[in-house]
PDB file of N, CA, C and O in Angstrom, chain B, residues numbered from 101:
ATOM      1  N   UNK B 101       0.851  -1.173   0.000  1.00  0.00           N
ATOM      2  CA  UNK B 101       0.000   0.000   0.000  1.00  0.00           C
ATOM      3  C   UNK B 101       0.893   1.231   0.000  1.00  0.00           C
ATOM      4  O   UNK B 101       1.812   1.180   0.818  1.00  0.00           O
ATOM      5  N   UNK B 102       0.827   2.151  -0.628  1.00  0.00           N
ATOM      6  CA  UNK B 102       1.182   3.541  -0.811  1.00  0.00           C
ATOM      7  C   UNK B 102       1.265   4.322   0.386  1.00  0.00           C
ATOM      8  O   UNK B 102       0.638   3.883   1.351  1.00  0.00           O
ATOM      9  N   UNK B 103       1.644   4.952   0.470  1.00  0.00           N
ATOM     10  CA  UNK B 103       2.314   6.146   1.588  1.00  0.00           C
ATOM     11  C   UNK B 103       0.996   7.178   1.554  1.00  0.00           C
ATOM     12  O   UNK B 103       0.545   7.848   0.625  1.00  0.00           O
ATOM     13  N   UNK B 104       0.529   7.022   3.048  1.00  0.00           N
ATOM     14  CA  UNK B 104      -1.081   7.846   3.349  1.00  0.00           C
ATOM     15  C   UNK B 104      -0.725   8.706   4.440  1.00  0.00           C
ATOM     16  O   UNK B 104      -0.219   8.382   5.514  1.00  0.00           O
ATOM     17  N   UNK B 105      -1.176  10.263   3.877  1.00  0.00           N
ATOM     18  CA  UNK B 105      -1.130  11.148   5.424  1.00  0.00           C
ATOM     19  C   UNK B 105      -2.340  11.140   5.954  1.00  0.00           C
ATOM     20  O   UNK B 105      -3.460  10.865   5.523  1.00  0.00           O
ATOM     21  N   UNK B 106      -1.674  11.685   7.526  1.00  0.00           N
ATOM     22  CA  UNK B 106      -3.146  11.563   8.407  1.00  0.00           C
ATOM     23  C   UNK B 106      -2.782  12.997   9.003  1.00  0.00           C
ATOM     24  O   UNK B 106      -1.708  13.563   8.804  1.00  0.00           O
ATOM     25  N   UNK B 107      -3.869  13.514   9.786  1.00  0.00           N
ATOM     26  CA  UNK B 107      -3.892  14.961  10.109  1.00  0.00           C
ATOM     27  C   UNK B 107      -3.910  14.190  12.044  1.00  0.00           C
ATOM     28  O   UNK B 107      -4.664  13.529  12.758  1.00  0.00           O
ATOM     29  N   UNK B 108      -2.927  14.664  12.096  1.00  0.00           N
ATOM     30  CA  UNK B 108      -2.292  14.245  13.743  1.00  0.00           C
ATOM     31  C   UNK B 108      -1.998  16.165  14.563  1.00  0.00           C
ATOM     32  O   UNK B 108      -1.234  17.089  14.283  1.00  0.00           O
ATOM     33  N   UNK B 109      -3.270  15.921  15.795  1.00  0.00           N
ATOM     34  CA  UNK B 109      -3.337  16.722  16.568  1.00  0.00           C
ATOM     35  C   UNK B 109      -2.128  16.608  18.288  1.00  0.00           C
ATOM     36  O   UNK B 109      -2.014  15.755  19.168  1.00  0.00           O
ATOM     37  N   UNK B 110      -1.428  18.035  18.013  1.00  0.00           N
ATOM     38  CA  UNK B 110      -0.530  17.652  19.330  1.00  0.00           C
ATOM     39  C   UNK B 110      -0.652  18.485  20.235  1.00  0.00           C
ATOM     40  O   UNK B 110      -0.586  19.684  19.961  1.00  0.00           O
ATOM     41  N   UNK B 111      -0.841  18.086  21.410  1.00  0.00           N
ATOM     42  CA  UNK B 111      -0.597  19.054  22.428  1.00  0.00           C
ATOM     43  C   UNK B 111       0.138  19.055  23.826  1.00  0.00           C
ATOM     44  O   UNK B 111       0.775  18.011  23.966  1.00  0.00           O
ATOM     45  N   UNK B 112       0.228  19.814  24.779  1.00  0.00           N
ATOM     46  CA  UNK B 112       1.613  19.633  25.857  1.00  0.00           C
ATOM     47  C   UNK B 112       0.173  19.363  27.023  1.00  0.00           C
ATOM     48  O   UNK B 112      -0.829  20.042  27.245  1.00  0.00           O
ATOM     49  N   UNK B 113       0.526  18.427  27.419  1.00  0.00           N
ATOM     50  CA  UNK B 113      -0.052  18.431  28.854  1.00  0.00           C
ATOM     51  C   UNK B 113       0.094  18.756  29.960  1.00  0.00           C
ATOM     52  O   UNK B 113       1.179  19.248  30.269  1.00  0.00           O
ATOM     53  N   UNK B 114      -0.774  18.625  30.795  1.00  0.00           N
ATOM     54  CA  UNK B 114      -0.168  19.775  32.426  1.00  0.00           C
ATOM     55  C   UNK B 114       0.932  18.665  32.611  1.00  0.00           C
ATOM     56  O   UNK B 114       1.896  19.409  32.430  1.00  0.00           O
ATOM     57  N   UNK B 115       1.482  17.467  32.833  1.00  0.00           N
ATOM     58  CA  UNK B 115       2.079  16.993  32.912  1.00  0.00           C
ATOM     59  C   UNK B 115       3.529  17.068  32.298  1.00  0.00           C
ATOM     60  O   UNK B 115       4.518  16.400  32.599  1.00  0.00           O
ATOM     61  N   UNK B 116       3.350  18.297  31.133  1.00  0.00           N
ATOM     62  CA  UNK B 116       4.692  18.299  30.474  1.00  0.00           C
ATOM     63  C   UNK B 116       4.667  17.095  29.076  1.00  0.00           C
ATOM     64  O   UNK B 116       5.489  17.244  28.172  1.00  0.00           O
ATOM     65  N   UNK B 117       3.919  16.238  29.040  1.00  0.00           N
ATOM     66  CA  UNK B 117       4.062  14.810  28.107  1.00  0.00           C
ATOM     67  C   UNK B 117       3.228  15.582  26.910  1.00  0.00           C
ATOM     68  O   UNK B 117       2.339  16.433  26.901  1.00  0.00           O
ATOM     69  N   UNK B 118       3.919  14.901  25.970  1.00  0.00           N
ATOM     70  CA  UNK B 118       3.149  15.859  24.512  1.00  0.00           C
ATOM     71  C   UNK B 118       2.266  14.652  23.684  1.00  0.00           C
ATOM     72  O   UNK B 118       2.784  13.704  23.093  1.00  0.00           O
ATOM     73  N   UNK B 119       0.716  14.942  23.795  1.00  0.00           N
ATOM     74  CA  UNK B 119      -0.005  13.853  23.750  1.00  0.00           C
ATOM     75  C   UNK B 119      -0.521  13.935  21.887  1.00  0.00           C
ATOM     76  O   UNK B 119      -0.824  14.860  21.134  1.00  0.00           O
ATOM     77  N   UNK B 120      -0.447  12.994  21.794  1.00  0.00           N
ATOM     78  CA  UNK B 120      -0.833  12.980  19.405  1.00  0.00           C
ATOM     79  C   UNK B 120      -1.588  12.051  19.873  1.00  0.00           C
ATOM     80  O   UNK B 120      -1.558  11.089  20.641  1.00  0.00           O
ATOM     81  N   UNK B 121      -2.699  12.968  18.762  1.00  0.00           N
ATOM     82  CA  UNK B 121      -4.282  11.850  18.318  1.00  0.00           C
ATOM     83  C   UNK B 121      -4.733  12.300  16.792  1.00  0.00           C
ATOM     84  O   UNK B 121      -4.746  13.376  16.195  1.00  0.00           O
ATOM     85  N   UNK B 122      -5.074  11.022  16.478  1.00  0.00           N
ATOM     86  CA  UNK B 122      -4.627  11.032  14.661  1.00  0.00           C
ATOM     87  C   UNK B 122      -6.102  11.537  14.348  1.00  0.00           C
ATOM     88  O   UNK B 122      -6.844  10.722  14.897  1.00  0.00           O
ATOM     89  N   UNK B 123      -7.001  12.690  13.599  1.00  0.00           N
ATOM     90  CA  UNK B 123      -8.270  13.089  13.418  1.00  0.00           C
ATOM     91  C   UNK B 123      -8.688  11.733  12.648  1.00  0.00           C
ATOM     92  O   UNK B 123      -8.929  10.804  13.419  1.00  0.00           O
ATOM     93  N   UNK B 124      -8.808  11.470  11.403  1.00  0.00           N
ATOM     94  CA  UNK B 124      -9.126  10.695  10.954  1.00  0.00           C
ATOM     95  C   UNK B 124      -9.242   9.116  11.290  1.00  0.00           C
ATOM     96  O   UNK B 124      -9.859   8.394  10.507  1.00  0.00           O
ATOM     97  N   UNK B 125      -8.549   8.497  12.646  1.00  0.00           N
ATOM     98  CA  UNK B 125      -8.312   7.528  13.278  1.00  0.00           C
ATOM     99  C   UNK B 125      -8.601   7.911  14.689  1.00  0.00           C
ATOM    100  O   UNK B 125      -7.567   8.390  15.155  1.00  0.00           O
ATOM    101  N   UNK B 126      -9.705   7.906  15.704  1.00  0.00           N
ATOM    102  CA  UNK B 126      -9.686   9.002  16.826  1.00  0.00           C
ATOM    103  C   UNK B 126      -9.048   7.673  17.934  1.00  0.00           C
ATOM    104  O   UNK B 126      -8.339   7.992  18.888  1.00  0.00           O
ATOM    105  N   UNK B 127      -9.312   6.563  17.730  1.00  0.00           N
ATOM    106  CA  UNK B 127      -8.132   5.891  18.526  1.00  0.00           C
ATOM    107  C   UNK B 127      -7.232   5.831  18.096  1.00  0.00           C
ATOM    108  O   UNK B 127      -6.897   4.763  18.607  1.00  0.00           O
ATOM    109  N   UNK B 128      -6.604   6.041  17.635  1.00  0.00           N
ATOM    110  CA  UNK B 128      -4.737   6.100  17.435  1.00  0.00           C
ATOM    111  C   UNK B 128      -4.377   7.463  17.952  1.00  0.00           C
ATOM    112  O   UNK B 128      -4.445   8.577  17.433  1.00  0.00           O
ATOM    113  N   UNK B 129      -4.026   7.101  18.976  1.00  0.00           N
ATOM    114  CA  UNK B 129      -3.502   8.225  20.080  1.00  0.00           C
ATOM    115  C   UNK B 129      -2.503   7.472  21.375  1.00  0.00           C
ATOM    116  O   UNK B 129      -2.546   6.439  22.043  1.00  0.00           O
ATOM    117  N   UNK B 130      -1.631   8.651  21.256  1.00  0.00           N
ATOM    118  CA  UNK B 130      -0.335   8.252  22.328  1.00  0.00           C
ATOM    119  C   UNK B 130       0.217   9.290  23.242  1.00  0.00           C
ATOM    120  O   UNK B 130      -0.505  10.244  23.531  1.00  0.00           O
ATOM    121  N   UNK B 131       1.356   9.210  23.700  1.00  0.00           N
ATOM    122  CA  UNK B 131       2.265  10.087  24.126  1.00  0.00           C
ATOM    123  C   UNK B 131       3.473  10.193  23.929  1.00  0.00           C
ATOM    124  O   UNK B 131       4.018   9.294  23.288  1.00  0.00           O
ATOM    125  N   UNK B 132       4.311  11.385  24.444  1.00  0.00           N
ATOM    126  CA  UNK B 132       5.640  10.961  24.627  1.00  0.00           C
ATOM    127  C   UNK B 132       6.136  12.194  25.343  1.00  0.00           C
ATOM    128  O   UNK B 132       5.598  13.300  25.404  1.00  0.00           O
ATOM    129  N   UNK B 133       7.317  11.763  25.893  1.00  0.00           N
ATOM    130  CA  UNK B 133       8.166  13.005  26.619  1.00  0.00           C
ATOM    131  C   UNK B 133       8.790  13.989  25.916  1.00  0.00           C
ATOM    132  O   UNK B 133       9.445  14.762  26.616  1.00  0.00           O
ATOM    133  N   UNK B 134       8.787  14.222  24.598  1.00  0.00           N
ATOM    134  CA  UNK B 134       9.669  15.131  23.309  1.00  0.00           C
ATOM    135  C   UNK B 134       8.043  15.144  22.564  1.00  0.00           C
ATOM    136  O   UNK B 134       7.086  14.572  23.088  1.00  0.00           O
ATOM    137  N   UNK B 135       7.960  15.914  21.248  1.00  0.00           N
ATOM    138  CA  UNK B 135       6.927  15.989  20.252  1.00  0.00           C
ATOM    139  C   UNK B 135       7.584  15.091  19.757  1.00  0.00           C
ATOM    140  O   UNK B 135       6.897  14.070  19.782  1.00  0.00           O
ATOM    141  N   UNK B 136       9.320  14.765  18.963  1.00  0.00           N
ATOM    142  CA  UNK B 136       9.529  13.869  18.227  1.00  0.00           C
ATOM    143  C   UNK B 136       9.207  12.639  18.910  1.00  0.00           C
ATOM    144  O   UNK B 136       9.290  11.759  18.054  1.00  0.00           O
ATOM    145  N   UNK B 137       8.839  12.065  20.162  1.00  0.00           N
ATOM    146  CA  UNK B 137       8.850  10.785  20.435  1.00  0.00           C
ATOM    147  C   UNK B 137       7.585  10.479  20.452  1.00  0.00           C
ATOM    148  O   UNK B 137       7.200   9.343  20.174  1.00  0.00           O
ATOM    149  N   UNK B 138       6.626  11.635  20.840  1.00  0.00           N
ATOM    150  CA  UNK B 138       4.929  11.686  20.136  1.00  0.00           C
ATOM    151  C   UNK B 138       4.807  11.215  18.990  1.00  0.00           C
ATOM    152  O   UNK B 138       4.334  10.081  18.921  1.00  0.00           O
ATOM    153  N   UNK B 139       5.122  11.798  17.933  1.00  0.00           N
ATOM    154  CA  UNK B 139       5.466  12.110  16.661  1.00  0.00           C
ATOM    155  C   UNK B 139       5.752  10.410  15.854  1.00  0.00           C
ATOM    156  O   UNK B 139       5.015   9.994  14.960  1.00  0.00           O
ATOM    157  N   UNK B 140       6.909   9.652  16.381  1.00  0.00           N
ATOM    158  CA  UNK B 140       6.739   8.442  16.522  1.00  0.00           C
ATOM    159  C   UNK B 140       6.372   7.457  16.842  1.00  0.00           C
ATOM    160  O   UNK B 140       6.230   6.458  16.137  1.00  0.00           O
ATOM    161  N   UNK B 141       6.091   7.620  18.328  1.00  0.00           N
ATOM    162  CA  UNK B 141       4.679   6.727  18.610  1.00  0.00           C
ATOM    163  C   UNK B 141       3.605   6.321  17.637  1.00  0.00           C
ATOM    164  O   UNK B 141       3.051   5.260  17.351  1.00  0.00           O
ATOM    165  N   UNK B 142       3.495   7.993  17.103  1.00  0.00           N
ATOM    166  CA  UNK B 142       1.570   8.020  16.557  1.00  0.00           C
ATOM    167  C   UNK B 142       1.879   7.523  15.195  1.00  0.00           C
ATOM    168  O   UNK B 142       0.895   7.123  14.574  1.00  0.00           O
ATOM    169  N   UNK B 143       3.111   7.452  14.545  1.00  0.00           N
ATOM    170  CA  UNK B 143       3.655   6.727  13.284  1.00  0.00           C
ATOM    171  C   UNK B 143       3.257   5.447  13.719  1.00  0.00           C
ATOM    172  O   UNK B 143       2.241   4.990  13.195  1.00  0.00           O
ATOM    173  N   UNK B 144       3.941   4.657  14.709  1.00  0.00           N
ATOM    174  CA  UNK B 144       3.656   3.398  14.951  1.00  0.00           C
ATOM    175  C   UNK B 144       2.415   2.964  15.118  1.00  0.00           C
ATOM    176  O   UNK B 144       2.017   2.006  14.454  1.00  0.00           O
ATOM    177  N   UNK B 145       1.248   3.879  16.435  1.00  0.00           N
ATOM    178  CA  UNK B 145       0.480   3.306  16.244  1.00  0.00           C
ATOM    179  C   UNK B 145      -0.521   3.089  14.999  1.00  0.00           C
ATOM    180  O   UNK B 145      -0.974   1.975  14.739  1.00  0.00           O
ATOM    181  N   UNK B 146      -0.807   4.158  14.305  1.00  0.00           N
ATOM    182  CA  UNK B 146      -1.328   4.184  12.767  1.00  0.00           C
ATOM    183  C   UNK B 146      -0.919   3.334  12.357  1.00  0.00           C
ATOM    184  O   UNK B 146      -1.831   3.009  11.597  1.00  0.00           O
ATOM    185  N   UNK B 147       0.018   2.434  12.206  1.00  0.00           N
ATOM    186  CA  UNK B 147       0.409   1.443  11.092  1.00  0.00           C
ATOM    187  C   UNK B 147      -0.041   0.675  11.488  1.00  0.00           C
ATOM    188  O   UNK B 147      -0.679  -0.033  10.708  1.00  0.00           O
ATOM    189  N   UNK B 148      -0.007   0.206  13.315  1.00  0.00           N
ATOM    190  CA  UNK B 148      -0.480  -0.901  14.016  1.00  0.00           C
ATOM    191  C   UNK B 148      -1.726  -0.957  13.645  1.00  0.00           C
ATOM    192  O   UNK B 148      -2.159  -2.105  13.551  1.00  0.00           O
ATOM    193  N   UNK B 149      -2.348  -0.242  13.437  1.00  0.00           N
ATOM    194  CA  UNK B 149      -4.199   0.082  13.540  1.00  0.00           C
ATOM    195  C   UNK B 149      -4.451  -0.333  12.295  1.00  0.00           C
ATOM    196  O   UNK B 149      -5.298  -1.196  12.062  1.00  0.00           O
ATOM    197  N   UNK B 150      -3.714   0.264  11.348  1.00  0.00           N
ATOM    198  CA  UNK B 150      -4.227   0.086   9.785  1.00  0.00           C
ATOM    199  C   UNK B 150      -3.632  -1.568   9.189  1.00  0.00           C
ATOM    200  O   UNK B 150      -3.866  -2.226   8.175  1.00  0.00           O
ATOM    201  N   UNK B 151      -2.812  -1.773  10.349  1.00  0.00           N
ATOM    202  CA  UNK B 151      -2.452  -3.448   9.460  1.00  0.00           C
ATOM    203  C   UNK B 151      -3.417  -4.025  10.069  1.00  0.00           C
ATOM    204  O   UNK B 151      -4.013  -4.820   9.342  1.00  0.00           O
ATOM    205  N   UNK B 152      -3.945  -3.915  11.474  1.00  0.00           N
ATOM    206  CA  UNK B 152      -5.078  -5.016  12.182  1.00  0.00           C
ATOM    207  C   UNK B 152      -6.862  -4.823  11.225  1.00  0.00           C
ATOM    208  O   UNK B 152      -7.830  -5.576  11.122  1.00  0.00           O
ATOM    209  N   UNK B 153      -6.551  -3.419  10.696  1.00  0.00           N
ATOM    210  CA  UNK B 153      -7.811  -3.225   9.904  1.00  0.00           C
ATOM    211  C   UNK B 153      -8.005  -4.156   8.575  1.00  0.00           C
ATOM    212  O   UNK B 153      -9.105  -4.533   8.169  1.00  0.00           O
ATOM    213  N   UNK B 154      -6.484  -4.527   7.837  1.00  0.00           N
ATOM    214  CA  UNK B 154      -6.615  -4.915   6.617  1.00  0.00           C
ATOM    215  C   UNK B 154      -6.666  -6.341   7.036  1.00  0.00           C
ATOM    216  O   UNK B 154      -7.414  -7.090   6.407  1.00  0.00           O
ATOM    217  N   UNK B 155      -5.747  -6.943   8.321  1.00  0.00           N
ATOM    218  CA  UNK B 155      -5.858  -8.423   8.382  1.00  0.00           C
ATOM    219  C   UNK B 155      -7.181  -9.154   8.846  1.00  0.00           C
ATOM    220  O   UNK B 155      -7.186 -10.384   8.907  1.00  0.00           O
ATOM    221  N   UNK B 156      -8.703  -8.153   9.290  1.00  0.00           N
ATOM    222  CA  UNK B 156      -9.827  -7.962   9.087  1.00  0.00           C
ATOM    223  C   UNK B 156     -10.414  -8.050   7.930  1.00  0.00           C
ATOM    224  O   UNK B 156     -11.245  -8.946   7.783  1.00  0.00           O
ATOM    225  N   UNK B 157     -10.181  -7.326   7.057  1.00  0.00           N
ATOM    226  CA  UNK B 157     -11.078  -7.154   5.874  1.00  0.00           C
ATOM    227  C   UNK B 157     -10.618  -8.570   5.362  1.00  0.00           C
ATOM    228  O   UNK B 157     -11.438  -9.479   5.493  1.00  0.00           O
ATOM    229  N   UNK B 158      -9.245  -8.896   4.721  1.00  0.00           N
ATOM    230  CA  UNK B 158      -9.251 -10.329   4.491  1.00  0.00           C
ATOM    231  C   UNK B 158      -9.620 -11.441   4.688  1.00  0.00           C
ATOM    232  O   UNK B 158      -9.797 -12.435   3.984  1.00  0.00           O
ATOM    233  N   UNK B 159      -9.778 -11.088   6.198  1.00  0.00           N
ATOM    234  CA  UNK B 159     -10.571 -12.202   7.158  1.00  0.00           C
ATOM    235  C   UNK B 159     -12.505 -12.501   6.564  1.00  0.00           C
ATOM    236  O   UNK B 159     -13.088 -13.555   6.309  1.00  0.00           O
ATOM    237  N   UNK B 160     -13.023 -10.969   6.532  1.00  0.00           N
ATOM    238  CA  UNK B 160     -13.955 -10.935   6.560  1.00  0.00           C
ATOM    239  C   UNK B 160     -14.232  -9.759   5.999  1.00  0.00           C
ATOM    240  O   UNK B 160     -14.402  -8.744   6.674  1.00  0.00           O
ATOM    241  N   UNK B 161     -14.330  -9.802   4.194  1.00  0.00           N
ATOM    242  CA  UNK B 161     -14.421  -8.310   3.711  1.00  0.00           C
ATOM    243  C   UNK B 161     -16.063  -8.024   3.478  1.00  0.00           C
ATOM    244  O   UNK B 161     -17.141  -8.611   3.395  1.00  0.00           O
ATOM    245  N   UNK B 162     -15.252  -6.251   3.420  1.00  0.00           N
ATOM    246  CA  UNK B 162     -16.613  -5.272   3.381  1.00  0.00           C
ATOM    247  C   UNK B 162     -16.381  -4.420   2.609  1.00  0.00           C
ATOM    248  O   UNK B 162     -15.259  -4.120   2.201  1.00  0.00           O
ATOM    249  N   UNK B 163     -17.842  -3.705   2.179  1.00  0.00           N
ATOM    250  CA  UNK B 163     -17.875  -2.792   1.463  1.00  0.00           C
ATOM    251  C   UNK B 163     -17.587  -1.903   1.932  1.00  0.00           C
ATOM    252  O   UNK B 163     -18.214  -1.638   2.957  1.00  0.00           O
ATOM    253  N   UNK B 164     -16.138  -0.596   1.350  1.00  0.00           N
ATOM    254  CA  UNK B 164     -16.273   0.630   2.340  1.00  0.00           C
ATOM    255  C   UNK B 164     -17.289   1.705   1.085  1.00  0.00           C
ATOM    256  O   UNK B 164     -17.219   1.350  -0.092  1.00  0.00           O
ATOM    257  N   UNK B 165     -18.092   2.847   1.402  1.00  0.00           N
ATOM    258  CA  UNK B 165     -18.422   3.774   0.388  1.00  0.00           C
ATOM    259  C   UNK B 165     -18.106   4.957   0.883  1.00  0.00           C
ATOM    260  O   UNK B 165     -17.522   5.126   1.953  1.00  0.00           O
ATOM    261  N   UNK B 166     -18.482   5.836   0.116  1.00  0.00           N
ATOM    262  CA  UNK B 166     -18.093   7.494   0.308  1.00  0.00           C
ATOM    263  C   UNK B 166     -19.569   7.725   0.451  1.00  0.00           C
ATOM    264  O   UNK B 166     -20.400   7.054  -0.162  1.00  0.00           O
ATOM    265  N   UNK B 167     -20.058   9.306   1.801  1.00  0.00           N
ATOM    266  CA  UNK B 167     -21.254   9.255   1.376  1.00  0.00           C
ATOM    267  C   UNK B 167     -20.962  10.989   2.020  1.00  0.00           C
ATOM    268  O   UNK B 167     -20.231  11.493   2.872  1.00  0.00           O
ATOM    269  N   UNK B 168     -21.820  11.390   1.216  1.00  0.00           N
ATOM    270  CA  UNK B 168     -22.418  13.154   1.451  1.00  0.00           C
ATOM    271  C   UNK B 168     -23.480  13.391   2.243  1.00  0.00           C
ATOM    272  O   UNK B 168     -24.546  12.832   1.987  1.00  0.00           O
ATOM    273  N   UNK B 169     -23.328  14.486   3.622  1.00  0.00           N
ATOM    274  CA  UNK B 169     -24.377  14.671   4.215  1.00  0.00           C
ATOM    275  C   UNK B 169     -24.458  16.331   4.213  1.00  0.00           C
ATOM    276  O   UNK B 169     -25.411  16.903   4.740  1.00  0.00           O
TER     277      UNK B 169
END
């Protein structure tokens, strides 16, 4: 599969830890102590998420559609 961006929201917590949550994926969300280690996390988890999605559909495929509201 081709190289997909995602629109990843970051912010600093009272804690100091800089927390990424991917818009388009609202569970794929992490932390880290740097933005770059955020930043990588939320790389990892997205991939984690999107390979358990496809080894699903193989399992048991579906129709995805586009729809306008």
């Amino acid at each position: 599969m081709g190289e997909r961006k995602f629109t990843v929201d970051m912010e600093k917590g009272e804690d100091g830890w800089f927390v990424a949550q991917c818009r388009e994926i609202p569970e794929a969300m992490t932390q880290g102590k740097t933005i770059e280690e955020a930043k990588k996390n939320i790389v990892e988890v997205i991939d984690l998420i999107l390979t358990e999605r496809r080894k699903k559909v193989i399992d048991k495929p579906i129709e995805t559609i586009e729809v306008t509201v």
